[in-house]
C-alpha positions in Angstrom: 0.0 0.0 0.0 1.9 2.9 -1.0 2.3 5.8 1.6 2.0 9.7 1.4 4.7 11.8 3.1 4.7 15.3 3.4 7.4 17.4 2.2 8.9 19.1 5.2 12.3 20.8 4.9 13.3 21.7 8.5 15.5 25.1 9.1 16.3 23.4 12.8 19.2 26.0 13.7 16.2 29.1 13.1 13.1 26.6 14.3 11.6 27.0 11.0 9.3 24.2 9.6 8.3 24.4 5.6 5.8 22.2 4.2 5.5 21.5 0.5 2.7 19.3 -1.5 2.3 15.7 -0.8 4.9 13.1 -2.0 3.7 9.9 -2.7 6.2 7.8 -3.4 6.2 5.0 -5.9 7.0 1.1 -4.8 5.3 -1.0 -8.2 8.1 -2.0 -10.5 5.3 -2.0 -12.5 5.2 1.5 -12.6 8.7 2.5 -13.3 9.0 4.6 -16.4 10.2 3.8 -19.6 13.9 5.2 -19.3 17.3 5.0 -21.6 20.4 4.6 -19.7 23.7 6.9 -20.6 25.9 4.0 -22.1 29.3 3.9 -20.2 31.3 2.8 -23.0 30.3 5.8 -25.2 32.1 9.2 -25.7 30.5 12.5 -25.8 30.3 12.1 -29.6 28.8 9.0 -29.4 31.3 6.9 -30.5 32.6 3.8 -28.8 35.3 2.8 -26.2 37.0 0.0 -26.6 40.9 0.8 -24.6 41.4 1.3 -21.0 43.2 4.4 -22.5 40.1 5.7 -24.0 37.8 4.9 -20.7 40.6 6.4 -18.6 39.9 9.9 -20.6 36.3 9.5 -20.8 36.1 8.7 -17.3 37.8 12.7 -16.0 34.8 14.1 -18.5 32.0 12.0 -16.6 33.8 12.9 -13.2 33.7 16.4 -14.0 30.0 16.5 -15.1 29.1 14.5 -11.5 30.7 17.3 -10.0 29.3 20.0 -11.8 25.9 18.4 -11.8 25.4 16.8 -8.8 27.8 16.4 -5.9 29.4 19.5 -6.1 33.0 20.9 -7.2 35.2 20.3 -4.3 38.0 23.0 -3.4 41.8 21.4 -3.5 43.4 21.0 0.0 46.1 23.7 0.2 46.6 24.0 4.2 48.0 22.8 6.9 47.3 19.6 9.0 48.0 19.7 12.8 47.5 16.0 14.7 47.4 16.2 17.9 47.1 12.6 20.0 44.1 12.9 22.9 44.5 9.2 24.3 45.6 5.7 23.7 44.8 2.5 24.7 47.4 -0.4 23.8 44.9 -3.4 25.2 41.8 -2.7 24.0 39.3 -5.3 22.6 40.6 -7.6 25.3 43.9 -6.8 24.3 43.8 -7.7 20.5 43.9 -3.9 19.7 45.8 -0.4 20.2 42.9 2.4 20.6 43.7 5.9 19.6 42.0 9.1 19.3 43.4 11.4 17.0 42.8 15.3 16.3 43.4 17.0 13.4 43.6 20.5 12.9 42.9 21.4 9.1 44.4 25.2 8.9 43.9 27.5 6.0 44.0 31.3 5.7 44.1 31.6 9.4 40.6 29.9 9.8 40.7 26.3 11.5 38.5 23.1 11.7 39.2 20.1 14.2 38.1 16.7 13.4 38.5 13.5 16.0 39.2 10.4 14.5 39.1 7.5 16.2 40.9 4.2 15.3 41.2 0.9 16.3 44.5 -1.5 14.9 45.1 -5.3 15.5 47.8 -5.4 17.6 49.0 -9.0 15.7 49.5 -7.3 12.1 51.3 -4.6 10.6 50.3 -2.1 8.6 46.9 -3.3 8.7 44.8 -3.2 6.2 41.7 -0.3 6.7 38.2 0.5 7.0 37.3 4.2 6.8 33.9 5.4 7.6 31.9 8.3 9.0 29.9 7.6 11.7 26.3 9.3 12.6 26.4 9.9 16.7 30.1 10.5 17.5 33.1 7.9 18.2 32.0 7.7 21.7 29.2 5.5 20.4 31.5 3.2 19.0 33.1 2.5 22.4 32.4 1.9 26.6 36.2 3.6 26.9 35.5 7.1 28.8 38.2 8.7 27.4 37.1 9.1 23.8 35.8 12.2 23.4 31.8 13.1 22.9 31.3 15.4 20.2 30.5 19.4 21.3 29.4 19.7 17.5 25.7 20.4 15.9 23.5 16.7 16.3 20.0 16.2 15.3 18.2 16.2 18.2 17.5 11.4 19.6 16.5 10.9 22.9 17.7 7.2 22.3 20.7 8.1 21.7 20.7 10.9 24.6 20.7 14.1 21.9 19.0 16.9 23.9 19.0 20.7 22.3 21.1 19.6 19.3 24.2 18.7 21.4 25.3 14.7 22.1 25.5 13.6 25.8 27.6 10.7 27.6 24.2 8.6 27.5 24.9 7.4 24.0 28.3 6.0 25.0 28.5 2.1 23.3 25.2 3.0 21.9 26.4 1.9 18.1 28.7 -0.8 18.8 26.8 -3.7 17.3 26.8 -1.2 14.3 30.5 -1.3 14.2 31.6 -4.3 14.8 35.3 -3.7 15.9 36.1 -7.2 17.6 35.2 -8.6 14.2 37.1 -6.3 12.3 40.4 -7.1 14.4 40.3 -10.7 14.3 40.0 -10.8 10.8 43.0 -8.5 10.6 41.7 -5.1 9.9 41.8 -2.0 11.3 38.8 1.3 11.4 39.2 5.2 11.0 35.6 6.6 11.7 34.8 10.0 12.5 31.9 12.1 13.7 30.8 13.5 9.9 29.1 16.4 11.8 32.9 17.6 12.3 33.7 18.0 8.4 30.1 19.8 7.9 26.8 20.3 10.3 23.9 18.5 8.6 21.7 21.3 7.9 21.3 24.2 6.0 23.4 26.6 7.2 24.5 28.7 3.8 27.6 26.5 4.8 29.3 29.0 7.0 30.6 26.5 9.2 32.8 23.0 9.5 35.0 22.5 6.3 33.2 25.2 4.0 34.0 27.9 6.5 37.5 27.4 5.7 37.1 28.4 2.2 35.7 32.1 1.5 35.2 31.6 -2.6 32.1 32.5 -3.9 29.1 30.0 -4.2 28.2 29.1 -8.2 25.5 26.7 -8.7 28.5 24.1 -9.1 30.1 24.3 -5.3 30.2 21.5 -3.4 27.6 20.4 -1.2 27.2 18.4 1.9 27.8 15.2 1.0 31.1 16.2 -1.4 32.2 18.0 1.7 31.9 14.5 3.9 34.1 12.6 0.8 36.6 15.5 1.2 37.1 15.4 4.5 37.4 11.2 4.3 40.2 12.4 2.1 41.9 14.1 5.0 41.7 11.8 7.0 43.4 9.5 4.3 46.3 12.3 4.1 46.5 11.4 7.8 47.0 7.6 7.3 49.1 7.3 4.7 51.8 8.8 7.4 51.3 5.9 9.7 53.4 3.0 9.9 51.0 0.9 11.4 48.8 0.8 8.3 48.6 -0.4 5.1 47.4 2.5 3.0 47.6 0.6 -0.3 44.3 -1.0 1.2 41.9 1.4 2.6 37.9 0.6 2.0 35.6 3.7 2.2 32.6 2.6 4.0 29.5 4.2 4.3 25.8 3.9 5.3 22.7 6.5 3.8 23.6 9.2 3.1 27.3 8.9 4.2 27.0 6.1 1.9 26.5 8.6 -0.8 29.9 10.4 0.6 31.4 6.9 0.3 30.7 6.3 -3.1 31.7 10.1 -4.4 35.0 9.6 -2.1 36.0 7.0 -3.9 35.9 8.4 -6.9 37.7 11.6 -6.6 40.4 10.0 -4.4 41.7 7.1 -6.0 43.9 6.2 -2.7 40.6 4.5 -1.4 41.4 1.1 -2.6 37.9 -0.4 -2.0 34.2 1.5 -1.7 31.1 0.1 0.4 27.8 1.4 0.2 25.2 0.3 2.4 22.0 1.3 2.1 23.0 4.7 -0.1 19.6 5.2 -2.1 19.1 8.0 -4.0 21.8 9.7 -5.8 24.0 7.1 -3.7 24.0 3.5 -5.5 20.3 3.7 -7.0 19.7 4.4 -10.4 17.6 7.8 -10.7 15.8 7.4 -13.7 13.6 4.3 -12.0 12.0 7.0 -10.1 11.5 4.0 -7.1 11.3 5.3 -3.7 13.2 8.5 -3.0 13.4 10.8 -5.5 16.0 13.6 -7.0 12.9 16.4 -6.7 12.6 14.7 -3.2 16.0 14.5 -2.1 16.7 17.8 -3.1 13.5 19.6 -1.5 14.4 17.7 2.0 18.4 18.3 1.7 18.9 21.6 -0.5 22.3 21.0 1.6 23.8 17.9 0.4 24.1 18.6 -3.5 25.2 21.4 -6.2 22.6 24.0 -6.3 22.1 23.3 -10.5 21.1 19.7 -9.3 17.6 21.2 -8.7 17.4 21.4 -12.1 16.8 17.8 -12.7 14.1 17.7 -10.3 11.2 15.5 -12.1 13.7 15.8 -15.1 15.5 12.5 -14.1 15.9 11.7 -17.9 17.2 14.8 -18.6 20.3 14.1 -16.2 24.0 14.1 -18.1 25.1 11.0 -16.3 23.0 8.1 -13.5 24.4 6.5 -10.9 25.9 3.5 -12.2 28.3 5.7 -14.1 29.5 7.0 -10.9 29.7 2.9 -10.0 32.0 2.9 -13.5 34.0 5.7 -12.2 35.6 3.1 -9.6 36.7 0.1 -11.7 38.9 -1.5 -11.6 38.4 -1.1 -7.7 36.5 -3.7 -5.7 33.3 -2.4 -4.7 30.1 -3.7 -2.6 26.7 -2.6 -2.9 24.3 -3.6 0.0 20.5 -3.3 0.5 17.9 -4.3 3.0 14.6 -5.8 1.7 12.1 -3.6 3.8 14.1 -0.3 3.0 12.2 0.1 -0.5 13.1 4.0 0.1 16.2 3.2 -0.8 15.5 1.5 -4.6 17.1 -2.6 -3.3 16.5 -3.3 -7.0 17.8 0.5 -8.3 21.0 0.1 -6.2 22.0 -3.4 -7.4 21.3 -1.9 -11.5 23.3 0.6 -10.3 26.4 -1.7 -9.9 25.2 -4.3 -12.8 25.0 -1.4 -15.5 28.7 -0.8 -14.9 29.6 -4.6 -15.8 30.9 -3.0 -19.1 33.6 -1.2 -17.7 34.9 -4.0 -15.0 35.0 -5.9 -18.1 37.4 -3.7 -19.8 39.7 -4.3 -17.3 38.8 -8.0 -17.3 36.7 -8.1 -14.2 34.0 -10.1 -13.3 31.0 -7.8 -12.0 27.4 -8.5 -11.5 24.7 -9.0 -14.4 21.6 -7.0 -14.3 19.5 -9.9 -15.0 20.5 -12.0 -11.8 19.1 -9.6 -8.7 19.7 -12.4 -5.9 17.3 -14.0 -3.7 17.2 -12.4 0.2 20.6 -12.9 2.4 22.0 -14.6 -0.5 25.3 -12.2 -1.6 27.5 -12.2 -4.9 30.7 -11.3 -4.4 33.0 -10.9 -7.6 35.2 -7.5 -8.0 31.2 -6.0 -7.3 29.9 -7.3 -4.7 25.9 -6.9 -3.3 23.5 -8.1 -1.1 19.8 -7.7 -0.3 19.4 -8.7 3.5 16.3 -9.1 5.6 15.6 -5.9 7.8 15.4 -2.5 6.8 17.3 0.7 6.8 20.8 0.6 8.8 24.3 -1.0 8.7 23.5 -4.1 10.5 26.6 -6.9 12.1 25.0 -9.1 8.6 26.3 -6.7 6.4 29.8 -6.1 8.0 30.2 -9.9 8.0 29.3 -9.5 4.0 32.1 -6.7 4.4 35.2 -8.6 6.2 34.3 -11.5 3.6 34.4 -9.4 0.8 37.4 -7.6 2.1 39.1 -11.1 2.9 38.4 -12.3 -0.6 40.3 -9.2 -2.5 43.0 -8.5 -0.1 43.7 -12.2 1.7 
């Protein structure tokens, strides 16, 4: 039975509420449009690509259209980094791991930004291999240790997760550990990075004045970045930071993501090509998902709820899906020859399940090039039963969130490419 939402984009820093027309959303494959992909093998002129060579210089046009399009043109990093070590633990995880947080001071034009990054590394390997990700409540959710810090930045307002007046508390502390599975992670060998992504950029509309934007005082055009190219930047900091460490192996370092920091993921990894691996769980709209199926979330939707996350001329394309330069499994194409995994849950049709796995099938053509195995559009898998080839996907039981099922998809996936 389908569902009608109302549009409302909140203004939470002023207390403003705006309400638009009703939404209904669409969830009857029967009643996706007739659409025509952008072919990923074909130049601007049409003609065909047959060379890595000729991908290679098709693939910086299709970057740069994503960019000016969609995600945003992101400013290049020309300041400083201070790190600053606020604590370490050399037994956590029952003494399997070394716990550190990190801060680092990005410094530009006297103006300065701090993000906390907290890592865990298995004590019984080095480097380590690397999962990078941006977490949703702070690192102190990841973690019963008192000493890691709880974030003093801009949070939407969860009781559950003891957010009062937009600021985090101590209640959350441990709250998303089953949500990060670090115990797993180390005995398989592999170390995380995660951050607080309200750090790089608040998650509102604040005519980005503050986090990561504030450092920069260029003019907006309709092609600056948005939220979510400002998360992928700042995942590229962080990867400046651990390619200086000893300890790990930066030549494998997965970007991981969930939502809409699965979105960041996904655009991370393909204007930093350090990221040796991408997951995206649960990315959705303008993440994974194809836009043209019109399934679920929408770009007219997306972009009336988040006018934050995106390039102001991507309003243009709201209901004008088809008259988009490029759709999300060109963006998928942009990472080969790059393992990358796709995940979906069954119940989270908001998302597009079926729109996110096209959206890693309808780049076979370029894995090919390079002689890699993807995934076939015409063999979307039964529930909980994953593919893994250089793409990998999964639909799993349950609904919206990164679930311990999907990070044991993850460390197999990871295990298969780098083991």
């Amino acid at each position: 039975m389908k569902q009608v939402f109302l549009l409302m984009i909140f203004v939470l820093h002023q207390g403003v509420q705006v309400y638009s027309q009703a939404f209904v959303p669409n969830y009857d494959e029967t009643n996706i449009p007739m659409y025509d992909l952008p072919k990923v093998l074909l130049n601007a002129d049409g003609s065909e690509i047959t060379t890595k060579a000729a991908w290679e210089k098709r693939k910086e046009e299709i970057l740069a259209v994503f960019a000016s399009q969609v995600y945003g043109e992101s400013p290049i990093w020309d300041g400083e980094m201070k790190v600053t070590e606020l604590s370490s633990n050399r037994t956590a995880i029952d003494g399997k791991a070394i716990q550190k947080e990190i801060k680092l001071t990005l410094q530009r034009d006297g103006k300065a930004v701090d993000l906390y990054v907290l890592i865990f590394l298995p004590r019984q390997q080095t480097p380590a291999p690397m999962f990078l990700g941006l977490n949703f409540y702070g690192n102190h959710t990841l973690t019963m240790d008192k000493a890691v810090l709880v974030p003093q930045s801009w949070m939407r307002n969860n009781a559950d997760l003891g957010v009062e007046n937009n600021l985090p508390s101590d209640k959350s502390r441990g709250a998303r550990m089953a949500n990060w599975p670090v115990g797993d992670m180390i005995e398989h060998g592999y170390g995380l990075a995660t951050l607080y992504y309200g750090d790089i950029d608040p998650d509102f509309d604040d005519g980005f004045k503050n986090g990561v934007h504030g450092l920069y005082d260029s003019p907006r055009t309709e092609s600056s970045w948005g939220s979510v190219a400002a998360w992928a930047w700042g995942l590229s900091r962080v990867m400046d930071y651990l390619t200086t460490l000893q300890e790990v192996d930066s030549e494998r370092v997965a970007v991981v993501g969930h939502s809409r920091l699965g979105k960041a993921a996904l655009w991370a990894g393909a204007i930093d090509s350090r990221f040796s691996m991408v997951i995206s769980n649960n990315s959705g709209c303008v993440g994974a998902a194809l836009s043209r199926r019109r399934y679920g979330e929408t770009v007219g939707r997306i972009n009336r709820s988040f006018p934050h996350w995106f390039a102001t001329r991507f309003i243009a394309y709201n209901e004008q899906e088809d008259k988009l330069p490029v759709d999300q499994h060109q963006l998928i194409a942009l990472l080969a020859p790059k393992p990358v995994y796709i995940a979906s849950g069954v119940d989270d049709q908001w998302a597009d399940p079926r729109g996110e796995f096209l959206g890693g099938a309808e780049a076979l053509p370029v894995y090919e090039l390079y002689g890699k195995r993807g995934l076939s559009p015409e063999e979307f898998p039964p529930v909980d039963r994953p593919l893994m080839r250089q793409i990998g996907y999964h639909i799993r039981s349950g609904g919206h969130g990164m679930l311990p099922y999907d990070w044991q998809q993850y460390l197999l996936f990871a295990n298969m490419h780098w083991k």
